[in-house]
C-alpha positions as CSV (number, residue, x, y, z in Angstrom):
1,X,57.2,34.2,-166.8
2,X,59.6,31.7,-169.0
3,X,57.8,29.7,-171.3
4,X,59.3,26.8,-173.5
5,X,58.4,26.1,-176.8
6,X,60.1,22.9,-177.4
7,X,58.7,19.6,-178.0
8,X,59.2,18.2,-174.7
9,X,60.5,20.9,-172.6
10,X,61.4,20.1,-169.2
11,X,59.2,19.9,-166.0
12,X,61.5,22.2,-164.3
13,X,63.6,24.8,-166.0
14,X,67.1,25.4,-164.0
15,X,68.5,29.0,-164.1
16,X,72.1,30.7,-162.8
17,X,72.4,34.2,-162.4
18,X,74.7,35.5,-160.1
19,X,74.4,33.9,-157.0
20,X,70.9,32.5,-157.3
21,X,69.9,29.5,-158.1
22,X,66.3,29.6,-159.6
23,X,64.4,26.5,-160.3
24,X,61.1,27.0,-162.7
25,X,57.8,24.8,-162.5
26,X,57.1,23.9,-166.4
27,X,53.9,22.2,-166.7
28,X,51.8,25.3,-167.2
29,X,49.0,23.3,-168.4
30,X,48.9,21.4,-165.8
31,X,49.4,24.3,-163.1
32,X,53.1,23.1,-162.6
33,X,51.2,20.4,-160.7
34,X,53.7,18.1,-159.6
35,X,55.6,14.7,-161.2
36,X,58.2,12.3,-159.7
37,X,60.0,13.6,-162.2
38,X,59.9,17.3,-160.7
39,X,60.3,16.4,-157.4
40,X,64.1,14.5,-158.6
41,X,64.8,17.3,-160.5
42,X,64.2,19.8,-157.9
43,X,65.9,17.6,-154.8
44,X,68.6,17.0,-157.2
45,X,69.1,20.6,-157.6
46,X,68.9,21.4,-154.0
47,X,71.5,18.7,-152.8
48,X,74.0,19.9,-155.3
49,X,73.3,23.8,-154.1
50,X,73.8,22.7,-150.3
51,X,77.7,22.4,-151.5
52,X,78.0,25.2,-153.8
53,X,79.9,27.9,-152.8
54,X,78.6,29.9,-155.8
55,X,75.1,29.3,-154.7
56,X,73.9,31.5,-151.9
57,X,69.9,31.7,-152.9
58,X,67.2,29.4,-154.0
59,X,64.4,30.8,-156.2
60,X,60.8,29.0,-156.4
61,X,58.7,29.9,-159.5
62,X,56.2,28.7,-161.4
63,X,55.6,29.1,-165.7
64,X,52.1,30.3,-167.1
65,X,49.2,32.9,-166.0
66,X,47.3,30.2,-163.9
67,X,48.9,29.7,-160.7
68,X,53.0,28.8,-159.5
69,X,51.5,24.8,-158.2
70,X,48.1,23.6,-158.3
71,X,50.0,20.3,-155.8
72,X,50.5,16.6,-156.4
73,X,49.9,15.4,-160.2
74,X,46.4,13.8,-160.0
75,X,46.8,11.6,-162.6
76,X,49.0,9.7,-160.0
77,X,46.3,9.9,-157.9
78,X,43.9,8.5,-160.6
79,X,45.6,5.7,-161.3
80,X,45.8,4.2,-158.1
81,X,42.3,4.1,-158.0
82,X,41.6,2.7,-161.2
83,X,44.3,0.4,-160.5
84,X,44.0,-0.6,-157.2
85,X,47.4,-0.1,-156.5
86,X,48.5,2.8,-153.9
87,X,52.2,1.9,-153.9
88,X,53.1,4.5,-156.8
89,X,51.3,7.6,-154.6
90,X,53.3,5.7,-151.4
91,X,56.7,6.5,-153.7
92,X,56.1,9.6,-154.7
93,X,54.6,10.9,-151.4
94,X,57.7,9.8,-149.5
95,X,59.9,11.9,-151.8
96,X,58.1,15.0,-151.6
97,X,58.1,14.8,-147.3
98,X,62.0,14.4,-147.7
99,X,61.8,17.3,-150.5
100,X,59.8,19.6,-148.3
101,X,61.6,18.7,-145.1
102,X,64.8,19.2,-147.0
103,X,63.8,22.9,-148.1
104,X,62.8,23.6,-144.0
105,X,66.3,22.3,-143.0
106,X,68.6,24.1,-146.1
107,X,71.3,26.3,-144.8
108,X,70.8,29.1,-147.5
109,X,68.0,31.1,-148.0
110,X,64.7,30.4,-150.1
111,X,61.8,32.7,-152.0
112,X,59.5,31.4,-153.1
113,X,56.8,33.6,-155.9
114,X,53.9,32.3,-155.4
115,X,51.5,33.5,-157.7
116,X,48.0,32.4,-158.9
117,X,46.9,29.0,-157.9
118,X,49.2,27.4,-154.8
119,X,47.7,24.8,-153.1
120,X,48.0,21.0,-151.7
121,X,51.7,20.1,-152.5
122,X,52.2,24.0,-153.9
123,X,52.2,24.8,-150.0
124,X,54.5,22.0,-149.2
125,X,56.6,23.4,-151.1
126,X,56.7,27.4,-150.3
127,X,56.0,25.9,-146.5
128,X,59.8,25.8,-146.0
129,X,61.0,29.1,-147.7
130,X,62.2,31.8,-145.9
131,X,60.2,34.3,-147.7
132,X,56.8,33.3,-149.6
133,X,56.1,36.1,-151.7
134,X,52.2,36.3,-152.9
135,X,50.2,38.7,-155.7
136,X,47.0,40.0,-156.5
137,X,46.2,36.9,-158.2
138,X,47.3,33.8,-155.5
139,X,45.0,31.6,-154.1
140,X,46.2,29.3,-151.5
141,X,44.1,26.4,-149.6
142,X,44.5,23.3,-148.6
143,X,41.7,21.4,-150.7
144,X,42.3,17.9,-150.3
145,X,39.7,16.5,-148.0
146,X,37.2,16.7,-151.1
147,X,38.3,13.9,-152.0
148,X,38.6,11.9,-148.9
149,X,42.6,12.7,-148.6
150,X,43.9,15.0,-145.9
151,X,46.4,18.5,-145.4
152,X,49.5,16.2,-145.7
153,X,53.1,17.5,-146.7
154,X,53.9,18.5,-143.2
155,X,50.9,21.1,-142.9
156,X,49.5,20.0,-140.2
157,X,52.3,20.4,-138.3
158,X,53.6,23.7,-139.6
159,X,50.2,25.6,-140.0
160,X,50.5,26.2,-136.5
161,X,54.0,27.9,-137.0
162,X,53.0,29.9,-139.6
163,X,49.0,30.9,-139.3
164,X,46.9,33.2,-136.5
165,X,44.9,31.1,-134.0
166,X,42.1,28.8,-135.5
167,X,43.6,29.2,-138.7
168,X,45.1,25.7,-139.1
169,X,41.9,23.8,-138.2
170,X,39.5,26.0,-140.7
171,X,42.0,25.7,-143.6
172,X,42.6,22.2,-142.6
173,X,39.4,21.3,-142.2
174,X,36.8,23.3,-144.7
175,X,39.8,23.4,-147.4
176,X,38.8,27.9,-147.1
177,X,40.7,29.4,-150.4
178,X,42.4,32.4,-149.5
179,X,42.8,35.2,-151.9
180,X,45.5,37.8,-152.3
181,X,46.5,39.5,-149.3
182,X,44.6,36.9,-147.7
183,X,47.4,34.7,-147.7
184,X,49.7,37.7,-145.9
185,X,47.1,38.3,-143.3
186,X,46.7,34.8,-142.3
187,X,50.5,33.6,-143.0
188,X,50.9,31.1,-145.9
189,X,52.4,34.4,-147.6
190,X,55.2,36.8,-146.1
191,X,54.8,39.7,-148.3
192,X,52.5,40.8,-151.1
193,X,53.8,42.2,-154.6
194,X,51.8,43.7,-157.7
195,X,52.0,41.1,-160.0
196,X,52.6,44.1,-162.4
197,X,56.4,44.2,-160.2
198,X,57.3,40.7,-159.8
199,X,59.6,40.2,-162.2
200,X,61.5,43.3,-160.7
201,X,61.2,41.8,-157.7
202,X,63.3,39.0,-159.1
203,X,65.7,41.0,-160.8
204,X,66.6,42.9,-157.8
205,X,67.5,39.4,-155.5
206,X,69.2,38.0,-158.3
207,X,71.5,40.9,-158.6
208,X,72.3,41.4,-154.5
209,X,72.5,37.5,-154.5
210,X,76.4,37.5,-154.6
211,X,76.4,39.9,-151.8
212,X,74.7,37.6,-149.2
213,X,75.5,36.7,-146.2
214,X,76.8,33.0,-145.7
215,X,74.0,32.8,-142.5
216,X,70.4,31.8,-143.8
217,X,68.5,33.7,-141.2
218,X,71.0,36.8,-141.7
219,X,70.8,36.5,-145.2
220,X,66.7,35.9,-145.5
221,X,66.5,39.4,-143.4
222,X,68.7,41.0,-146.2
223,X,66.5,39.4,-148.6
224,X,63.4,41.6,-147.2
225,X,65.0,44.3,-147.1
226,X,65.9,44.4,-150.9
227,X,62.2,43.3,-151.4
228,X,60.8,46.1,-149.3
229,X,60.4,48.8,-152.0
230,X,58.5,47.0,-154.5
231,X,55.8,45.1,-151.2
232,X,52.5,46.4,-151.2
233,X,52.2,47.9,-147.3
234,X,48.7,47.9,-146.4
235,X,47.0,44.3,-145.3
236,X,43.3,45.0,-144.8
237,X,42.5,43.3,-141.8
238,X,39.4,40.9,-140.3
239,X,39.5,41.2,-136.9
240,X,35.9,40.3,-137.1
241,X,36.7,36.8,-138.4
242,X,40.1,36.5,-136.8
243,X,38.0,36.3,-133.5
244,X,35.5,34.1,-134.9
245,X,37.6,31.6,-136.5
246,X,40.1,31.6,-132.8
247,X,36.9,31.1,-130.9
248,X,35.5,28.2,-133.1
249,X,38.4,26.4,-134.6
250,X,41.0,26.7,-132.4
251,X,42.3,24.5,-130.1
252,X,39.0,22.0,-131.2
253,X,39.5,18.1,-130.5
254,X,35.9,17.1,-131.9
255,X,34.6,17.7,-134.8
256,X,31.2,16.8,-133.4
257,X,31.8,19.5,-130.5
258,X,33.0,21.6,-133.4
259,X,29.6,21.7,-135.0
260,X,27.2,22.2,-132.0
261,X,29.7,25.1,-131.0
262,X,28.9,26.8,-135.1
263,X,25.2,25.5,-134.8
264,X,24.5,27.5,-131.8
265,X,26.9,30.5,-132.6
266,X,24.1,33.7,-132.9
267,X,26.9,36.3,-134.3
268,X,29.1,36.3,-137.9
269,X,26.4,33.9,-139.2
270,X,27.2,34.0,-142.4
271,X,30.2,32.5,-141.7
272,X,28.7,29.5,-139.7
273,X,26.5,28.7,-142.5
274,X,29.7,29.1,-145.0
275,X,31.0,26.4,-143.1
276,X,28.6,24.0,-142.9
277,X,28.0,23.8,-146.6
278,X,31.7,23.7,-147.0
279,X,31.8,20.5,-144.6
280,X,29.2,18.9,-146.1
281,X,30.9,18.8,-149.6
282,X,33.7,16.4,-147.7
283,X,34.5,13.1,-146.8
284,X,33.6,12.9,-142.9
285,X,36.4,10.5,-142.7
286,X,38.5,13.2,-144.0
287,X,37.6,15.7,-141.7
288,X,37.8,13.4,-138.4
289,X,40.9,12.2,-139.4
290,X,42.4,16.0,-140.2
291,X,41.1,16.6,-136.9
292,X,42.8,14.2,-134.8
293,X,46.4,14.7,-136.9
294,X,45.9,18.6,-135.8
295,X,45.4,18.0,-132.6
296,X,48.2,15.3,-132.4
297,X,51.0,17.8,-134.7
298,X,50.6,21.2,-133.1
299,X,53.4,20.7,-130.9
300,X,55.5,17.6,-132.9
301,X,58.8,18.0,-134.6
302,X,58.3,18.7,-138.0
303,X,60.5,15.5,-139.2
304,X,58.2,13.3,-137.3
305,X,55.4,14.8,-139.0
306,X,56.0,14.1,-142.2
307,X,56.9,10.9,-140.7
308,X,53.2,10.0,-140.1
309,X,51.9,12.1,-142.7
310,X,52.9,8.9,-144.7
311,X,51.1,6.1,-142.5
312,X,47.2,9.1,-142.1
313,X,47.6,8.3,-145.9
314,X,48.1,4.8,-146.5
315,X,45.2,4.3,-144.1
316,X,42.9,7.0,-145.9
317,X,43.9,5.6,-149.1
318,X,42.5,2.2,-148.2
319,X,38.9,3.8,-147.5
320,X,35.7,3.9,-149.5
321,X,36.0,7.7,-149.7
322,X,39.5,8.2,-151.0
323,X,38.2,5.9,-154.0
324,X,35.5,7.3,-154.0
325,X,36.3,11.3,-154.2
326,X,39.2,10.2,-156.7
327,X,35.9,9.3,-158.7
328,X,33.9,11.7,-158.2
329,X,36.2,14.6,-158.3
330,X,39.3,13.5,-160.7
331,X,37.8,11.0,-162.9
332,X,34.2,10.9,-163.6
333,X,33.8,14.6,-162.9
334,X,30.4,13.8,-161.6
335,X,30.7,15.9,-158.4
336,X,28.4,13.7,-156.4
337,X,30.4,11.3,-153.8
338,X,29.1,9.3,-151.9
339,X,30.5,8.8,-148.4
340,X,30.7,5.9,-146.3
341,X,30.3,6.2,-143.1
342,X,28.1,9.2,-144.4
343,X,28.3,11.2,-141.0
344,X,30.6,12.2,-138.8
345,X,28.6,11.0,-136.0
346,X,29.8,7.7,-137.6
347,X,33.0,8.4,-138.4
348,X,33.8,9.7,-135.7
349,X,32.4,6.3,-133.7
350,X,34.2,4.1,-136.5
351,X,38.0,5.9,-136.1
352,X,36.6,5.9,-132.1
353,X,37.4,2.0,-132.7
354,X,39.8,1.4,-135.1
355,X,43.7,2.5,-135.1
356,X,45.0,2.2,-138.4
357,X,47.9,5.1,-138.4
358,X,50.1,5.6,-135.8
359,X,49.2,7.6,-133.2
360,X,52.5,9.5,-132.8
């Protein structure tokens, strides 16, 4: 990976090579976690690309050993609590949706190398590439109802595009980290590359970039097939929790339901039991909410997804547990929220009564 030594380098380092254009998340000590700034930068880029002939291929990377984007900056998130003032996570919210959406709709093709940590807005952003290369080293997930927040950036919309039955409701709900080849098996990632090979990788779709065909979907097959000497072919497989994950997560509308279903499963019950201490480290608010905007996105266009994305998280942001996970997990470091309502019996009664984001 690039790194820059200067006194302020820049958040995102812009690079031309042939026919590639290849943008590079630099804040490495930070996880290239994302700033306004980066998200103009980056839309900037993208808009200018849309009407360059000499640009037939955007690249996604990210500087430093720990991880291509750990998501959203939470210092933004921070503040807003401290300052009672949401408006500035409003702002920057509503230009990463367009960002994101932006990246689904482009007419050329998009890699992304996703290595190490990618997760929350990380995945927002890879969400819309053609092909989402992953290594030995990525971890993807979806973390964000720790801290009373939910999936946002679209995924609970395109989870369901991308992931195997059941899938978008465990990630979704439990915030599950997937590991490695993981994230090819359950389909946040396309294709997995030794880490040892990625910047071969690179070097061999920068230098066929010139070559591509004008057609995106044409193009992104070419793409794979340049990739396909250097991907690692063998995906173990886990049937075993495939199944369990379809039979218990999928298609769920109540998180109540939800529960009795795991309390009373007899088989895979390690994984039950993984759950439920997973769940109980999470807002219930968060989870019923996440629920409901599952259920209600499955089948939505992805435009109008991101649409309400923005109203689930003015009304979460308003709630005791958005404050107080921000807290908990971002500022005090504590690790010990409390919730209110503390069940989801109760939230699940209290969001029963109340409408506060549009239903869609």
């Amino acid at each position: 990976m690039n790194t820059c030594n200067s006194p302020n380098p820049p958040q995102v380092l812009i690079r031309r090579a042939k026919a590639a254009l290849h943008l590079i998340l630099n804040r490495p000590e930070a996880i290239n976690s994302l700033t306004m700034e980066m998200l103009q930068v980056i839309a900037d880029e993208i808009t200018r690309a849309a009407s360059e002939k000499a640009v037939k291929l955007i690249i996604f990377s990210g500087n430093g050993a720990k991880g291509f984007c750990a998501g959203g900056d939470i210092k933004i998130m921070a503040k807003a609590v401290t300052q009672n003032d949401i408006e500035p996570v409003m702002r920057f919210l509503k230009v990463e949706n367009d960002l994101d959406l932006a990246i689904h709709n482009f007419h050329k093709p998009v890699i992304v190398l996703a290595h190490g940590v990618t997760m929350g807005g990380g995945l927002g952003l890879s969400a819309g590439a053609n092909i989402v290369v992953a290594n030995e080293t990525t971890r993807m997930a979806m973390p964000e109802t720790r801290i009373g927040f939910f999936p946002d950036v679209g995924a609970t919309g395109w989870l369901f595009k991308k992931c195997k039955p059941g899938y978008p409701e465990f990630l979704g709900l439990t915030g599950y980290k997937l590991l490695g080849s993981e994230c090819v098996r359950v389909g946040l990632a396309n294709f997995l590359i030794s880490s040892t090979r990625f910047d071969e990788a690179l070097d061999a779709v920068i230098e066929c970039s010139s070559e591509l065909p004008s057609d995106r979907k044409t193009a992104a097959a070419v793409l794979k097939d340049i990739l396909g000497p250097f991907i690692q072919p063998d995906t173990p497989d886990k049937k075993n929790m495939d199944r369990w994950i379809e039979t218990y997560f999928a298609g769920k509308t109540s998180v109540l339901d939800l529960l009795k279903d795991l309390k009373a499963c007899s088989n895979q019950s390690d994984l039950c039991e993984g759950v439920f201490a997973r769940l109980s480290e999470r807002s219930p608010m968060a989870v019923v909410t996440t629920l409901q905007c599952l259920r209600r996105d499955e089948h939505k266009d992805l435009a109008k997804v991101y649409e309400s994305d923005l109203s689930v998280a003015r009304f979460l942001m308003t709630q005791h547990d958005f404050r107080e996970g921000v807290r908990a997990r971002l500022i005090d470091k504590d690790d010990q929220p409390h919730w209110d309502p503390a069940s989801f019996e109760q939230a699940t009664r209290m969001l029963d009564l109340q409408t506060h984001y549009k239903a869609g």
